[in-house]
N, C-alpha and C positions, 0 to 999 in steps of 0.2 A: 509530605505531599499527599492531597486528597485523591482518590481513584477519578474523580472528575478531573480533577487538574493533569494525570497522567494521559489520562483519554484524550484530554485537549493537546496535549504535547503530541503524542500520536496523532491527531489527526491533523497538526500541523505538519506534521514530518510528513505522513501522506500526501495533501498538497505538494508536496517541496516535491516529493518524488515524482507524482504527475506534473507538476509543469517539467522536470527530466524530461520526460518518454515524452511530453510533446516536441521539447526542442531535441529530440536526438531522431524524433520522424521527420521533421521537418526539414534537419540535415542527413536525411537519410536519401530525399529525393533527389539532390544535388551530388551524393558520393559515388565515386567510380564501384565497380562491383565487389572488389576485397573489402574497401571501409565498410560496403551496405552489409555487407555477412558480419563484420563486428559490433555495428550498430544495430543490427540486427539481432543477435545475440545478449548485447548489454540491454536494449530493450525488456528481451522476455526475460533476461534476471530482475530487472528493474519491476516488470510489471507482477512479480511474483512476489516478490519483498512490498509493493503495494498494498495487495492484496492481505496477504500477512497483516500488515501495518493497520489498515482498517479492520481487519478482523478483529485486533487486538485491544483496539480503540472502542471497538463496540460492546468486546467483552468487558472492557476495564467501566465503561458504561451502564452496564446492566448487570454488573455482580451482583448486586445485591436483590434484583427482581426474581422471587422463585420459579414463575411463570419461562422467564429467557431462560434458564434452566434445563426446567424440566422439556421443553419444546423444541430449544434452540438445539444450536450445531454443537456447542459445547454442555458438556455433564459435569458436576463437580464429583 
């Protein structure tokens, strides 16, 4: 598997995981107040592992640029 292809799997899987965090806010408005603290919760894990996800997708995207390297978030 090429680093583009993994990137793409990744930013598949990020999708997947924002439409998550939308439908768990969206039952978040309707939940009594102990479910909103847990959907509240799996949200920010959710939205952290997001984050991650595209992070990873963009690195797995621009390895090979010297430039995102030398500039970017990530150093080799």
């Amino acid at each position: 598997m090429t680093l583009l292809r993994m990137a793409a799997s990744y930013r598949q899987s990020a999708d997947l995981i924002r439409l998550r965090i939308v439908a768990l806010k969206e039952a978040q408005r309707t939940a009594d107040p102990e479910e909103r603290l847990r959907l509240e919760q799996r949200i920010r894990d959710l939205s952290s592992l997001y984050r991650d996800t595209q992070e990873t997708a963009r690195f797995l995207e621009r390895y090979y640029d010297r430039r995102y390297h030398a500039h970017g978030r990530r150093k080799l």
